[in-house]
C-alpha positions in Angstrom: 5.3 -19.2 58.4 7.5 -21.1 55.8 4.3 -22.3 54.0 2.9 -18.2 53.9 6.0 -17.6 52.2 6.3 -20.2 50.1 2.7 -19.7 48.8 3.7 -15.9 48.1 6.9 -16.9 45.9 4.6 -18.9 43.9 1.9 -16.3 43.4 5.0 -14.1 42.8 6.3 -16.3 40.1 3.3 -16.9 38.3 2.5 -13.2 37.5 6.0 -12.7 36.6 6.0 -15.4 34.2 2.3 -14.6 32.9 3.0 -10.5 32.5 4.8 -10.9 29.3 1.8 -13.2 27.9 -0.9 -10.8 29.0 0.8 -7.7 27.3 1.0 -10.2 24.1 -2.8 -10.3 24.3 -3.1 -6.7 25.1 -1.3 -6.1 21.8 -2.9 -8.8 19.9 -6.4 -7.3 21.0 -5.3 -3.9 19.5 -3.5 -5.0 16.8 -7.2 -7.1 15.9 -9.2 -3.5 16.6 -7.0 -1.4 14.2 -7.4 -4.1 11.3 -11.1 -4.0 12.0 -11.2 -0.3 11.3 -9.5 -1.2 7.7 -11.7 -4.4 7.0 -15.0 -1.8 7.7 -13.6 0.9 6.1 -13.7 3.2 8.8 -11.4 6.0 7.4 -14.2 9.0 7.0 -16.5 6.9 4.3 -13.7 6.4 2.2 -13.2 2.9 0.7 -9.9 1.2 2.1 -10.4 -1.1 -0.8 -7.0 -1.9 -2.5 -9.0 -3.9 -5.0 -10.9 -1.2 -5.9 -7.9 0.7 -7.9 -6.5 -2.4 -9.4 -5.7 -2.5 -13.0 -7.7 1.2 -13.5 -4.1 3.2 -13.9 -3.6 4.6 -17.4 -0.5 2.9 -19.3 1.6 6.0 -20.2 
């Protein structure tokens, strides 16, 4: 009985202590999906390219 017990506080400890690093990834894996939508340019056909405007505004 003490060793069933024992082998559930571990199991119990280890997804405790590996929740917070599997929300990190879920985060991480989003975070990576959004910035491929910019890299593509995924916004309707319309370029995301900031290097596309540079240096093309009118001095005033």
């Amino acid at each position: 009985m003490a060793e069933k017990i024992l082998i559930t506080r571990h199991y119990i400890c280890t997804i405790y202590t590996t929740l917070p690093y599997i929300n990190i990834l879920r985060e991480l894996k989003n975070l990576n999906n959004s910035t491929q939508d910019l890299k593509t340019g995924n916004n309707n056909g319309v370029s995301l390219n900031v290097s596309d405007t540079k240096g093309k505004r009118k001095v005033l």
